[in-house]
N, CA and C of each residue as an Amber inpcrd file, in Angstrom:
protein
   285
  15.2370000  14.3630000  12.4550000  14.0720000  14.2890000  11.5800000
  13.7190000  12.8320000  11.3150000  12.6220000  12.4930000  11.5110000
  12.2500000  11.0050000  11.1550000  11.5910000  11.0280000  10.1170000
  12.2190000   9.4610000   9.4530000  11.9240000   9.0390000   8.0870000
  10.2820000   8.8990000   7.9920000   9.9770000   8.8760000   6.2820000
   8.3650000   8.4070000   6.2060000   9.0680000   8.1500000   4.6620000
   8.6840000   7.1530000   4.0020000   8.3910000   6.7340000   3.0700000
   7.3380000   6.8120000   2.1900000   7.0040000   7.0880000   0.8160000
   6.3210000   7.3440000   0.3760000   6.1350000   6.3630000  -0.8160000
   4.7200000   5.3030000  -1.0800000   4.4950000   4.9120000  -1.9930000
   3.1330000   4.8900000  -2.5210000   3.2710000   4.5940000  -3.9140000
   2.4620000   4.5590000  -4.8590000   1.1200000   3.2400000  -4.9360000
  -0.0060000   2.8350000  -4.3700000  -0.5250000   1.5160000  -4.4820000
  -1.5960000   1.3680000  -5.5480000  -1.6550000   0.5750000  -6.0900000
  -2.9960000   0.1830000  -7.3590000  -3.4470000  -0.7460000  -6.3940000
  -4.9690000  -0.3320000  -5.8770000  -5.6150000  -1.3080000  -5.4510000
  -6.9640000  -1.8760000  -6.2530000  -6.8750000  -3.0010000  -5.6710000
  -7.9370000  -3.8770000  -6.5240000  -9.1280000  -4.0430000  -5.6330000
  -9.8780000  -4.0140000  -4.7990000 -10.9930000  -4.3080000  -3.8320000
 -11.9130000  -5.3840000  -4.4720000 -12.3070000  -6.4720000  -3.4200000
 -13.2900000  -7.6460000  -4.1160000 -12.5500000  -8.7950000  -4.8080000
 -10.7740000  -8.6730000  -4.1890000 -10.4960000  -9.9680000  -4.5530000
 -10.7990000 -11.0400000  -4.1810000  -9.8650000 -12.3880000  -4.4910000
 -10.0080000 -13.5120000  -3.8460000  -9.7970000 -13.6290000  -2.5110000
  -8.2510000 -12.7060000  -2.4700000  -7.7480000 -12.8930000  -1.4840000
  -6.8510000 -11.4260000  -1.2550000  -6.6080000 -12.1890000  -0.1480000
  -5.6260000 -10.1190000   0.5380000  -4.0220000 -10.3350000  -0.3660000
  -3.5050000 -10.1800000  -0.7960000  -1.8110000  -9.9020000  -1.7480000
  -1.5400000  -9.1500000  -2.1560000  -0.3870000  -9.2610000  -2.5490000
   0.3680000  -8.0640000  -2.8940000   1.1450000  -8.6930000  -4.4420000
   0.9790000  -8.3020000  -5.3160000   1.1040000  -8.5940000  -6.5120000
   2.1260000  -8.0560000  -7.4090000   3.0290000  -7.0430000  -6.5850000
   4.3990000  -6.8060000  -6.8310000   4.3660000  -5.4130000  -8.0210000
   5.5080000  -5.1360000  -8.1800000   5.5030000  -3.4990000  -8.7250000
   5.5420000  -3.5550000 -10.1790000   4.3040000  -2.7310000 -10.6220000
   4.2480000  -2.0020000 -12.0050000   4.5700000  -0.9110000 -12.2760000
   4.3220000  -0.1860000 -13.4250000   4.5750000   0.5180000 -13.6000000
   3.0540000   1.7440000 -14.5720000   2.4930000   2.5130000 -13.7460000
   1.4740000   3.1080000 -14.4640000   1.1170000   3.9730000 -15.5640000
   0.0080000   4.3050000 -16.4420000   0.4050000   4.7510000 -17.6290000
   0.9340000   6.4730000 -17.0880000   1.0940000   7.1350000 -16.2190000
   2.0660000   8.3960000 -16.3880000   3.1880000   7.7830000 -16.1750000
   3.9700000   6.2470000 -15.8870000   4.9090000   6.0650000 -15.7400000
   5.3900000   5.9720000 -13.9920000   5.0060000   6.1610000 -13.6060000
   5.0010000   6.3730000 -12.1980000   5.5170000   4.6030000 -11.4630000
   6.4170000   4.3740000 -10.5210000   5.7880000   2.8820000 -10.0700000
   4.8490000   2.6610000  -8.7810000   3.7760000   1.4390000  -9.0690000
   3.2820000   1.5840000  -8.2970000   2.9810000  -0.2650000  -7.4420000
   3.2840000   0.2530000  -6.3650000   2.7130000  -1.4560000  -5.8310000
   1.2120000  -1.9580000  -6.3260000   1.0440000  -3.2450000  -7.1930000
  -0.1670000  -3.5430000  -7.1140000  -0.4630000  -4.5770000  -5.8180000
  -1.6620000  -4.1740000  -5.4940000  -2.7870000  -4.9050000  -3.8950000
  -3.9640000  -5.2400000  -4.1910000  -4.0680000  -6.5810000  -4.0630000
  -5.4750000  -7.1180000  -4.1490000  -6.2140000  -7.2780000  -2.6110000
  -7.2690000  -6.6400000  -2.1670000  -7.5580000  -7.0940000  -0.5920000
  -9.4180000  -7.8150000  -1.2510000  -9.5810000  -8.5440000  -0.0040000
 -11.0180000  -9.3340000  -0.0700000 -12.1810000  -8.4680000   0.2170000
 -11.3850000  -7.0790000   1.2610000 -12.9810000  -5.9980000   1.0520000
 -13.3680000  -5.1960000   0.0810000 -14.2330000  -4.8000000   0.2800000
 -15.2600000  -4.2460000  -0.9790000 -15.1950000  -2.5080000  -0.5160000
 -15.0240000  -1.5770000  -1.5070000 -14.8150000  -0.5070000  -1.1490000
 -15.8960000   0.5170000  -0.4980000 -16.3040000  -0.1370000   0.6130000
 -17.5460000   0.3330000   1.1920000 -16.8200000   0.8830000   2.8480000
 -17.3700000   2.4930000   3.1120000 -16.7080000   2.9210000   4.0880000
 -15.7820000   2.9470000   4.5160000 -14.7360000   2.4600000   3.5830000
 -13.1860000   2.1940000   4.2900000 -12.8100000   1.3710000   4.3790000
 -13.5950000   0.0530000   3.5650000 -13.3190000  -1.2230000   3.7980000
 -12.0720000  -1.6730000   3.2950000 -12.1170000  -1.3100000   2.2550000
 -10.6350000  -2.0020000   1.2840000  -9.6460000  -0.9610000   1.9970000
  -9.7070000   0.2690000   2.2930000  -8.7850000   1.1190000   2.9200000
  -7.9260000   0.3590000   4.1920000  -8.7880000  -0.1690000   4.6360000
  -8.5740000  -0.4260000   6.5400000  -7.5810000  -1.8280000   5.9750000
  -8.1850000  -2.8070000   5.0230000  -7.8380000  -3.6930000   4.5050000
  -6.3090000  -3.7960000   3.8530000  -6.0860000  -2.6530000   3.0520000
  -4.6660000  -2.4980000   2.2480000  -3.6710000  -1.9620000   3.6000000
  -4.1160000  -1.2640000   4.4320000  -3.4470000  -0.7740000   5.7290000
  -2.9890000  -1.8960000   6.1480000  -3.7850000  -2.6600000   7.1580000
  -3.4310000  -3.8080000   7.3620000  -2.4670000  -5.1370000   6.7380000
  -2.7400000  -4.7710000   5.6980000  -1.8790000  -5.8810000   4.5840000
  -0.2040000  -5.5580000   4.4660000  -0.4810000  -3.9610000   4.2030000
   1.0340000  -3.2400000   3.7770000   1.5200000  -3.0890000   5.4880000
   0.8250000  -3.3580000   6.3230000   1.6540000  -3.4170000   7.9520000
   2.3920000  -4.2150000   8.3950000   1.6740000  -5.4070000   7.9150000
   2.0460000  -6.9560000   8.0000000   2.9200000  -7.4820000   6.9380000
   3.0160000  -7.0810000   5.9260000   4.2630000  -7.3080000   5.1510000
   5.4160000  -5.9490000   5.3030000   5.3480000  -5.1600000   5.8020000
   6.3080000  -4.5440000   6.2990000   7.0930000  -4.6910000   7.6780000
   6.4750000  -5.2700000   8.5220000   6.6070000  -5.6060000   9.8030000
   6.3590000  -4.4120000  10.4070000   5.7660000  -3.6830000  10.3330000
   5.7970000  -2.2980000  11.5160000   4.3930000  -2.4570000  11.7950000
   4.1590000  -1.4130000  12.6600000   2.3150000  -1.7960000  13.3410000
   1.5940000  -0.7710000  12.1860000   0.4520000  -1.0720000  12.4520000
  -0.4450000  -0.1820000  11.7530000  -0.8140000   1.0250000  11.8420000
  -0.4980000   1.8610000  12.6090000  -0.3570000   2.9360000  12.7530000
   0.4710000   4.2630000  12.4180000   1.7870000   3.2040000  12.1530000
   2.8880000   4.3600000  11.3780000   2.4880000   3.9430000   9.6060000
   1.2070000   3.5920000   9.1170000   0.9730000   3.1240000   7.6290000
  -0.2060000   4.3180000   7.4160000  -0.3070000   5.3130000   6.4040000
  -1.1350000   5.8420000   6.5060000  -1.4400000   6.4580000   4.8680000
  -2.6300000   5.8480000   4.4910000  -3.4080000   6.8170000   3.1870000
  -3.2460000   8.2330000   3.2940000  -2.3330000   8.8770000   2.5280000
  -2.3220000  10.4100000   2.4550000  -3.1880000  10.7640000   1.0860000
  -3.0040000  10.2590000   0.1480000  -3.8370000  10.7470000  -0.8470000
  -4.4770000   9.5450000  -1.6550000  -6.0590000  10.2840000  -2.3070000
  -6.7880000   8.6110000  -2.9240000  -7.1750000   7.8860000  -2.6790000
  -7.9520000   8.4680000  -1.2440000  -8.3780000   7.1810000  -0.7080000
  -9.7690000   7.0290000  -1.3800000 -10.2070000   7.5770000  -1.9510000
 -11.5910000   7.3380000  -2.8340000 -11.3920000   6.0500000  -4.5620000
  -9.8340000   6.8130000  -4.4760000  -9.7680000   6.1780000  -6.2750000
  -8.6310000   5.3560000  -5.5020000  -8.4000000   4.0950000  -6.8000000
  -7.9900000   2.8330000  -6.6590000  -6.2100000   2.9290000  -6.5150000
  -6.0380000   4.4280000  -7.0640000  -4.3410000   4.7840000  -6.5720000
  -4.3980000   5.6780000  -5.9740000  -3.7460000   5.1870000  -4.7620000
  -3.5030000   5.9630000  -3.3670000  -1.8740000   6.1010000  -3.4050000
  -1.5450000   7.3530000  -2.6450000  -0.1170000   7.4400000  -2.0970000
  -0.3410000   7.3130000  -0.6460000   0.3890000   6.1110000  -0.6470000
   0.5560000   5.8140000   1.1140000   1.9590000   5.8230000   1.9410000
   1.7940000   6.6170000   3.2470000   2.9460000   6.8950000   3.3220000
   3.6220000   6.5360000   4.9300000   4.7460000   5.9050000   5.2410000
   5.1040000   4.6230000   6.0950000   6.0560000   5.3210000   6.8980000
   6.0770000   5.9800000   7.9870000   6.6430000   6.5620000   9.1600000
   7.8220000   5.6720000   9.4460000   9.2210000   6.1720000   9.7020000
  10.3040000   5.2270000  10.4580000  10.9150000   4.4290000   9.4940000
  10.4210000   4.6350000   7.8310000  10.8050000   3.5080000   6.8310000
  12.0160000   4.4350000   5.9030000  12.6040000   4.2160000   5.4850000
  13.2810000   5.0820000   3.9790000  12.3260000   4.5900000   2.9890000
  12.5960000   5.1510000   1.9660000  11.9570000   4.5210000   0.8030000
  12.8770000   3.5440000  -0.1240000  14.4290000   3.5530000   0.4850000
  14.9700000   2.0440000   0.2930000  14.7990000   0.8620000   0.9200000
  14.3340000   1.3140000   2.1940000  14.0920000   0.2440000   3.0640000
  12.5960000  -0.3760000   2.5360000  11.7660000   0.3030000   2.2220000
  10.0850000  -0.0430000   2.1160000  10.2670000  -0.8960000   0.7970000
  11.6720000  -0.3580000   0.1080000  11.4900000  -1.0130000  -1.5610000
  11.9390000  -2.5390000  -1.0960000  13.0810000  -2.6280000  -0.4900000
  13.5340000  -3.9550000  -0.1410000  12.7870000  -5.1170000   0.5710000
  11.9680000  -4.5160000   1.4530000  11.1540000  -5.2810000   2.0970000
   9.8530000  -5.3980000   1.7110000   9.1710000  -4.7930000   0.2550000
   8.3130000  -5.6730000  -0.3070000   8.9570000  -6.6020000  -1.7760000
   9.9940000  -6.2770000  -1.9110000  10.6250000  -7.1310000  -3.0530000
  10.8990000  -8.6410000  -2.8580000  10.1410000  -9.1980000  -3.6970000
  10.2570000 -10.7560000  -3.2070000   9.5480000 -11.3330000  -2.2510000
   7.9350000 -10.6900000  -2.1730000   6.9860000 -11.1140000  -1.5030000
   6.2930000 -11.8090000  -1.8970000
């Protein structure tokens, strides 16, 4: 059975810049990575954008990274093929 990881993202669309702004915690309590990307949430823009971002700081390609839920509202669960969800925690900690 192969791994997929599952996380939580607060995205921001229309930042300065593309980052990753490290883990909160939301008001149901939940944690969630906050992401700032530079596109604007038009057609998929900030979508394609946070994909890309969370690929490249994970090191895996973009294709095993995928929006499962939320992709309309600013918290999405995105979920990372081949990762544990200890492994996904370690390798954005201290970014």
């Amino acid at each position: 059975m192969s791994k997929q990881a599952r996380i939580a993202v607060r995205l921001t669309p229309g930042a300065s810049a593309d980052r990753i702004d490290g883990w909160d915690v939301d008001a149901e309590g939940r944690t969630v990575l906050k992401v700032r990307v530079r596109a604007r949430p038009v057609e998929g823009e900030a979508n394609e954008a946070l994909v890309k971002l969370l690929a490249k700081a994970l090191g895996v390609p973009k294709s095993v990274v995928a929006i499962q839920r939320g992709g309309q509202s600013r918290t999405k669960m995105v979920g990372v093929d081949g990762l544990s969800e200890p492994e996904l925690k370690a390798r954005l900690t201290g970014l």
